[in-house]
C-alpha positions as CSV (number, residue, x, y, z in Angstrom):
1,X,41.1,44.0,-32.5
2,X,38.3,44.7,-35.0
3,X,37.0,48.5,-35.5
4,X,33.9,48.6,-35.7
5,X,32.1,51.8,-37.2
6,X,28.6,51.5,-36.0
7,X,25.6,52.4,-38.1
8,X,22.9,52.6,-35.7
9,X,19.3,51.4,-36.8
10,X,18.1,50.9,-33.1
11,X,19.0,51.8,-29.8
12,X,18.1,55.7,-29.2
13,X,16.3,55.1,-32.6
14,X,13.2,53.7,-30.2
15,X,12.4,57.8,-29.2
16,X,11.5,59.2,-32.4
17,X,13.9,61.2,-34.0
18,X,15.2,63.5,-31.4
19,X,14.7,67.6,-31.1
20,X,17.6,69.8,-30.9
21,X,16.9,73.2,-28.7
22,X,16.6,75.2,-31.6
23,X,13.9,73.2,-33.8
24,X,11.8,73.1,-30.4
25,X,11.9,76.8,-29.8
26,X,10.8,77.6,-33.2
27,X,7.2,75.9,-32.1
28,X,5.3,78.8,-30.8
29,X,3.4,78.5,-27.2
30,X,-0.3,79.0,-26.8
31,X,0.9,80.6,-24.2
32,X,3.1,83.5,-24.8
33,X,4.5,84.1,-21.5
34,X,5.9,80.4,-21.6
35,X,9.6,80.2,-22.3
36,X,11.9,77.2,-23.0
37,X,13.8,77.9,-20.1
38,X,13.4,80.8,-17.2
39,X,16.3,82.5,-16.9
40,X,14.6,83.9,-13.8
41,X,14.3,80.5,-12.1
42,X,17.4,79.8,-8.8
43,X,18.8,76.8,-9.7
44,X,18.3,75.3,-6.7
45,X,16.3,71.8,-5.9
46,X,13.4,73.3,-6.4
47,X,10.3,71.5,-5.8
48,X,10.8,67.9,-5.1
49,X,7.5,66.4,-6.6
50,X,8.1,68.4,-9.8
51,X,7.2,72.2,-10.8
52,X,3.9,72.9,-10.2
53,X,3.4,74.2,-13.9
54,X,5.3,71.1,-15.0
55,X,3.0,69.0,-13.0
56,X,-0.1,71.0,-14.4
57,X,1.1,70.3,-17.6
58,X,1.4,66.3,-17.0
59,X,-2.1,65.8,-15.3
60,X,-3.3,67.4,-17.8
61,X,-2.7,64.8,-20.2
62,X,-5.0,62.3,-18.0
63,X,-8.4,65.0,-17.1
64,X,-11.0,63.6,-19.0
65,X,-13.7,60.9,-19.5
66,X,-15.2,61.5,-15.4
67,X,-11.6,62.7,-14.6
68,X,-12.1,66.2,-14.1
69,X,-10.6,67.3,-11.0
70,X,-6.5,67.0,-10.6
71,X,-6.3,66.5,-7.0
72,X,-7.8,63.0,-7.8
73,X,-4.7,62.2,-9.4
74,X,-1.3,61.8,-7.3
75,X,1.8,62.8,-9.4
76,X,5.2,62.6,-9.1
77,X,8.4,63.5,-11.6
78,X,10.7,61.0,-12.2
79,X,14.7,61.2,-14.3
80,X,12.8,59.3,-17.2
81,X,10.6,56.2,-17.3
82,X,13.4,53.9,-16.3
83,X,13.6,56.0,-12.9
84,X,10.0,55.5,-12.6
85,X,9.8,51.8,-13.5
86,X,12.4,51.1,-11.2
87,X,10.9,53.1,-8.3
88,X,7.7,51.3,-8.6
89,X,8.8,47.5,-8.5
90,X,11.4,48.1,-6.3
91,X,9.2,49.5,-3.7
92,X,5.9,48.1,-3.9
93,X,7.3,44.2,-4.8
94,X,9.3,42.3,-2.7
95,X,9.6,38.3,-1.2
96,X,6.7,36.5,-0.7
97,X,4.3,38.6,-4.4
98,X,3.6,37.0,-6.6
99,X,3.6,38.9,-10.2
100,X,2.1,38.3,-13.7
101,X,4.4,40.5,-16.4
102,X,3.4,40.5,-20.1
103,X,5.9,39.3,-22.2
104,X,7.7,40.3,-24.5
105,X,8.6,43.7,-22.7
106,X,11.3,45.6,-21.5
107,X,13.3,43.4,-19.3
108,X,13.4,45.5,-16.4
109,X,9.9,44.9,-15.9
110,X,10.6,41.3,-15.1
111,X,13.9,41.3,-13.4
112,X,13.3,44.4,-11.1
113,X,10.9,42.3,-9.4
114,X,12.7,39.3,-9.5
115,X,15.8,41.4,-7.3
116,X,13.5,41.9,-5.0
117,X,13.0,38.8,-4.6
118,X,9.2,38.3,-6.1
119,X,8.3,35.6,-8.3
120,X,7.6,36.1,-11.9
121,X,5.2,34.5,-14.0
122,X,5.5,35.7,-17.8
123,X,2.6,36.2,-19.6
124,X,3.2,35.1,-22.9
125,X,2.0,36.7,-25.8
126,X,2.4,35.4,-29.4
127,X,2.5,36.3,-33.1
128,X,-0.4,34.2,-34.2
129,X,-2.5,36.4,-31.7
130,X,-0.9,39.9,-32.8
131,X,1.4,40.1,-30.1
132,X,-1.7,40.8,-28.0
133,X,-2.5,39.7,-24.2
134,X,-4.9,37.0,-24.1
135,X,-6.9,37.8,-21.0
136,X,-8.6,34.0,-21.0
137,X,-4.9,32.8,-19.6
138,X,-5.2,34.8,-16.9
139,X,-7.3,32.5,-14.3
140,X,-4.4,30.0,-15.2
141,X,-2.0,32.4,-14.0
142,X,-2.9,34.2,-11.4
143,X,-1.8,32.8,-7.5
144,X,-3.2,33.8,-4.0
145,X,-0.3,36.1,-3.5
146,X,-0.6,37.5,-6.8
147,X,0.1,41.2,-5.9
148,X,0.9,43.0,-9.3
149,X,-0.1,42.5,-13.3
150,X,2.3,44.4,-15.0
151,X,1.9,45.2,-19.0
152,X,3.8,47.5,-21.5
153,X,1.2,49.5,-23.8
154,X,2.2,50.0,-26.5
155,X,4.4,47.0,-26.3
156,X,8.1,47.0,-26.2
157,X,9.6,45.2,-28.7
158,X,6.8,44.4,-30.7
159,X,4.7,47.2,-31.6
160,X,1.6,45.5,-30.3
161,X,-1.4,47.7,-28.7
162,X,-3.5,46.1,-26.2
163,X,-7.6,47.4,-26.8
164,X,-10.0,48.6,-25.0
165,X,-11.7,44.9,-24.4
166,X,-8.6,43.7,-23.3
167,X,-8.0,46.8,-20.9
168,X,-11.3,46.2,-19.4
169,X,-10.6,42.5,-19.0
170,X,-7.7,43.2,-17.0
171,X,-9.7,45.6,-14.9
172,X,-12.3,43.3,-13.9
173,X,-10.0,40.3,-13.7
174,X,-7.6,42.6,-10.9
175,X,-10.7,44.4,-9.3
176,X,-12.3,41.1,-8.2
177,X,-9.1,40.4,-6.6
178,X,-7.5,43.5,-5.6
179,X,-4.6,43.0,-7.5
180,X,-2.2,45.9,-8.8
181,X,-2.2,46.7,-12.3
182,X,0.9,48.6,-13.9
183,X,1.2,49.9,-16.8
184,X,4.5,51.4,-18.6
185,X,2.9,53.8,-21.4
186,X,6.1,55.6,-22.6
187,X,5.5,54.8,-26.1
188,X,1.7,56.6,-25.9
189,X,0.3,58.2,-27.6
190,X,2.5,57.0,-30.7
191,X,-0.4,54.8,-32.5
192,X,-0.3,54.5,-36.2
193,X,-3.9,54.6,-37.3
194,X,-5.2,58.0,-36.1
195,X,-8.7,56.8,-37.2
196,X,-8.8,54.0,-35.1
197,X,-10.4,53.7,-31.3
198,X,-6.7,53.6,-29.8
199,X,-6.5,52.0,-26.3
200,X,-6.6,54.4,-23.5
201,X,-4.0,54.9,-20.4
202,X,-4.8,52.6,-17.6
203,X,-5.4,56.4,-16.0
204,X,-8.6,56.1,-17.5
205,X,-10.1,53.3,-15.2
206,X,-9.8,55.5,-12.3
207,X,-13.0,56.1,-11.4
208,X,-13.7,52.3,-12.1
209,X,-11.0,50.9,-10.2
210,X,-8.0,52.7,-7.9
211,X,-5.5,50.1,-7.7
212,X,-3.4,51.1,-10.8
213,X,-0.2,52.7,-11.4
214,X,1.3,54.2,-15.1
215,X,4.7,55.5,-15.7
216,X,5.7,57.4,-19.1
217,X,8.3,59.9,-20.2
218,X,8.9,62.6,-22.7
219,X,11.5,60.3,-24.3
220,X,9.7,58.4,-27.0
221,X,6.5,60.0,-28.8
222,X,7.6,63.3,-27.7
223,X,11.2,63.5,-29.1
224,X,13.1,64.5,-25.9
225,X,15.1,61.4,-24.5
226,X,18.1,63.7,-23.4
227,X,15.9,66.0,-20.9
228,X,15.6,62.5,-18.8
229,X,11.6,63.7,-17.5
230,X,9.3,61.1,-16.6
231,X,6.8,60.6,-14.2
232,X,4.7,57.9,-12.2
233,X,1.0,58.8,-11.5
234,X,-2.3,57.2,-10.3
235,X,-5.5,57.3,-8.4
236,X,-3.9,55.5,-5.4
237,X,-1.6,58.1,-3.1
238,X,-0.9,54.9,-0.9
239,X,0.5,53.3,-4.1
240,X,2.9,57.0,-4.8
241,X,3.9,57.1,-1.0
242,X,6.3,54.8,-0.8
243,X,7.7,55.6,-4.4
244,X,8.3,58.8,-3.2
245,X,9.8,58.1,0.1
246,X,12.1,55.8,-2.5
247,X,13.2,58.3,-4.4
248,X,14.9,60.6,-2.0
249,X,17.9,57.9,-1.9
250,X,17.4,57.6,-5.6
251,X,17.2,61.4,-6.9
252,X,16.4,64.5,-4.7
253,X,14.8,66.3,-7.7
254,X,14.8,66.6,-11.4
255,X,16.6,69.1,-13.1
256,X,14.6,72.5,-13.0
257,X,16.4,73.4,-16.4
258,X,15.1,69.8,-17.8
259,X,12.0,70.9,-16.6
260,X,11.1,74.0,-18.1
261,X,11.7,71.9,-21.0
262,X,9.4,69.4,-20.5
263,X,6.9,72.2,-19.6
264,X,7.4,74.3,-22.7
265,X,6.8,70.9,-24.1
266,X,3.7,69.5,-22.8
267,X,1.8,72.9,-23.7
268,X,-0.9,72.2,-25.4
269,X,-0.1,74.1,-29.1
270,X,3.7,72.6,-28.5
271,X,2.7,69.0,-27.7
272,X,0.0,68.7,-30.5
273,X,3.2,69.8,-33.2
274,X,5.6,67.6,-31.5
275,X,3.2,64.8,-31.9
276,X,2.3,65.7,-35.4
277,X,6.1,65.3,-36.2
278,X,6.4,62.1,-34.5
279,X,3.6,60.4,-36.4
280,X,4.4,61.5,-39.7
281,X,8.0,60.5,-38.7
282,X,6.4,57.1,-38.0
283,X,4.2,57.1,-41.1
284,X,6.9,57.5,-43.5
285,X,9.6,55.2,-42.0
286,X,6.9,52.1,-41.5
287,X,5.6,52.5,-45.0
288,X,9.2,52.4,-45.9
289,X,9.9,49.3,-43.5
290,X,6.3,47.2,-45.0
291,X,7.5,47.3,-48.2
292,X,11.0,46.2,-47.2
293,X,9.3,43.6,-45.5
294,X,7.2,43.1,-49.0
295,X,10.5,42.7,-51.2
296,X,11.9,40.2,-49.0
297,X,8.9,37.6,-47.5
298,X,10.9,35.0,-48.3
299,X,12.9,35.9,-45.7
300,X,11.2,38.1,-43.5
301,X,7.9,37.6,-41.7
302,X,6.0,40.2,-38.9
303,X,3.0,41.4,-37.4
304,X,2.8,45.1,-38.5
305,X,2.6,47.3,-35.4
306,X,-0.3,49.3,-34.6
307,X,2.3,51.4,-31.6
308,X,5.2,52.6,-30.7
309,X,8.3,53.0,-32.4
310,X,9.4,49.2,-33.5
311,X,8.9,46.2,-34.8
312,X,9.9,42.3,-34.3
313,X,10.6,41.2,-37.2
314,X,11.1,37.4,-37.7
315,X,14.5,36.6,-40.2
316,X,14.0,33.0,-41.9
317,X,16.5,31.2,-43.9
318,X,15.4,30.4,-47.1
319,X,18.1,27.0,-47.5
320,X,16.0,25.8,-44.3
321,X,12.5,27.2,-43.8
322,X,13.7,28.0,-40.1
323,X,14.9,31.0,-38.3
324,X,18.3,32.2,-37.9
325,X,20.1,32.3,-35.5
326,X,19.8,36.3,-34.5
327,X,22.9,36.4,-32.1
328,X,25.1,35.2,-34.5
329,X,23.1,37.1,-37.7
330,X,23.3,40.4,-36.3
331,X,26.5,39.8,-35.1
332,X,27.5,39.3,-38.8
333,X,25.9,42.2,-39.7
334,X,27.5,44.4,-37.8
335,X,31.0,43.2,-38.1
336,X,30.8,43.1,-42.1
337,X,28.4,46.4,-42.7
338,X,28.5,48.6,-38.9
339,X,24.5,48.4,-39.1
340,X,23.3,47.8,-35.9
341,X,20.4,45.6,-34.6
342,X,19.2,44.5,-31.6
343,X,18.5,40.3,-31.5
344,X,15.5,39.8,-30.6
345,X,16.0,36.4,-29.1
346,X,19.0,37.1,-27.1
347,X,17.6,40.2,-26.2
348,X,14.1,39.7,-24.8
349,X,13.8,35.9,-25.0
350,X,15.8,35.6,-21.7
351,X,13.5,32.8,-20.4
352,X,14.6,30.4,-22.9
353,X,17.3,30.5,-25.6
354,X,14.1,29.4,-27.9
355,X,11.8,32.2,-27.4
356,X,12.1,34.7,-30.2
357,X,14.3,32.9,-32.0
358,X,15.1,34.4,-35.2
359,X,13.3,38.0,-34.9
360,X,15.2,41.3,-34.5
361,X,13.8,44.1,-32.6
362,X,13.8,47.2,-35.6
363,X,14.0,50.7,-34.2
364,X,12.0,52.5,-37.1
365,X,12.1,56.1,-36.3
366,X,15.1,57.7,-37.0
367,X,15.4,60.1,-40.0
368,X,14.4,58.7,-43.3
369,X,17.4,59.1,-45.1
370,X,19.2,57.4,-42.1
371,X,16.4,54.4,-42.1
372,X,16.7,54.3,-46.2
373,X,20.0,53.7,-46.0
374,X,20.0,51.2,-43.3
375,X,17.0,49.2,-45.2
376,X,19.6,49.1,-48.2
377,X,22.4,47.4,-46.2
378,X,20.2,45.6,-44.3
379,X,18.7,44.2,-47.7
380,X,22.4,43.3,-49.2
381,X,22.8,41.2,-46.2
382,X,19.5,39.2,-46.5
383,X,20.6,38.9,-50.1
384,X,23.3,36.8,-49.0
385,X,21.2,34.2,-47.0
């Protein structure tokens, strides 16, 4: 049997590099009475829905721009996006919808709805268009029992951010028709050009249109993927009811002790330092993976990504001109070095043994030393192409 001594450069490296109790306690509350956990609290089920301050705390990242009230906004907390995802498609698809899913995503967004027993149609995106939806395909797509348009923003594996136009596209194109749009948004707010007009949550259309649906988490921009606290919200309590009627078979209630986590978390001076660490995390480590990239376009080729916490990056064999085969490369890689990376192809080309041939799906926040060294063995191994 071969022993393999993993040197992880994805996996849990998608949620930026995690926070231990300790460093999060050292950021101060605005508000002082806050603490990272009440010792005061029963631990029993508490409320089912979420803590009130918790959900305070998570509407309060969606009250603005005409939103102003929270009560227009139905909430419910969720053991981590997945939960959420899960929740969602499984109760509001079933036979007989029809759904159009961006793709490349996370699989579960696809095959969710497939087990219960919807059709699928992928909306493919593609390199040459930034890994970006194009909205114009759309008409082509779309079927009288269309029930659902479900996209990832920011995108899962690739980085990609949908815009504003192409957000407002989607509204109008599902408004007309009355079709759901989901969004998965556990990668906001992690965009990598502060300067920018970043997209906004789908939240944001509410007062345009109320048949939409977001999930996120505190696992990914906000450093806290072992508290497992995510939620599903939107404008639409007849889209939440059955979700919630769902998850009573699923999970009764979240852990209040994960909970005051989350809450100490989401306040406002807390958040804005976590998210201040994330970025810089982000800043540093893509810098570090462009001019990898750089030092090795002969065999490497990407679209640099605007969100979220990795990249697909495209591995070409020089003797050839084509891609490899990433099964089999990052099998090698592994075997020979321990460095760990996901395939992209086998991965999240599961339509067709084609689709993404060639790229690897790079996890890119982890610490910098543990990313430097990980670009180093991942560089002797392109070296031997």
């Amino acid at each position: 049997m071969v022993q393999v001594k993993l040197f992880v450069i994805d996996n849990w490296d998608t949620c930026v590099h995690p926070l231990s109790l300790q460093e999060l306690s050292q950021i101060q509350a605005s508000d002082s009475s806050l603490s990272l956990i009440n010792n005061l609290n029963p631990l029993s089920y508490g409320t089912v829905l979420g803590s009130p301050s918790l959900r305070e705390k998570i509407l309060s990242l969606y009250i603005k721009d005409g939103l102003e009230q929270m009560n227009k906004l139905s909430l419910t907390v969720t053991q981590g996006a997945i939960s959420a995802n899960f929740l969602v498609l499984d109760t509001l698809l079933g036979p007989g919808d029809h759904v159009i899913c961006q793709y490349p995503t996370y699989q579960q967004l696809y095959e969710v709805p497939r087990r219960a027993g919807a059709d699928v149609s992928l909306w493919r995106t593609s390199e040459e268009n930034k890994w970006i939806p194009n909205t114009d395909e759309l008409t082509s797509l779309v079927k009288e029992n269309t029930k659902m348009i479900i996209i990832n923003n920011p995108n899962n594996p690739t980085g990609a951010s949908s815009p504003l136009a192409v957000l407002e596209a989607i509204i109008a194109f599902a408004a007309k028709r009355g079709i759901i749009v989901f969004s998965d948004e556990v990668f906001r707010p992690l965009f990598h050009d502060q300067s920018a007009e970043n997209p906004p949550s789908i939240i944001d259309f509410a007062d345009e249109y109320k048949n939409i649906i977001a999930t996120s988490s505190l696992s990914k921009a906000y450093s806290l993927p072992g508290i497992r606290v995510g939620w599903v919200i939107t404008p639409k309590a007849d889209l939440l009811n059955p979700v919630i009627l769902a998850r009573d078979y699923a999970c009764l209630s979240v852990s209040q002790i994960d909970q005051d986590i989350a809450t100490y978390a989401l306040d406002k001076s807390v958040r804005d330092k976590i998210l201040q660490r994330s970025l810089a995390i982000c800043k540093r480590n893509l810098d570090a993976l462009e001019r990898f990239i750089t030092l090795h376009a002969d065999e490497l080729r990407w679209v640099k990504p605007s969100g979220a916490s990795s990249a697909f990056v495209q591995v070409i064999d020089p003797n050839t001109g084509g891609p490899v085969d990433d099964k089999v490369f990052c099998e090698e890689i592994v075997h020979e070095s321990g460095l760990l990376i996901i395939p992209g192809g086998l991965a999240f080309g599961t339509e067709d043994e084609q689709d993404f041939k060639g790229y690897m799906r790079v996890g890119f926040v982890c610490s910098a030393e543990r990313f430097e060294q990980a670009l180093v063995i991942w560089g002797q191994c392109l070296d031997r192409l």
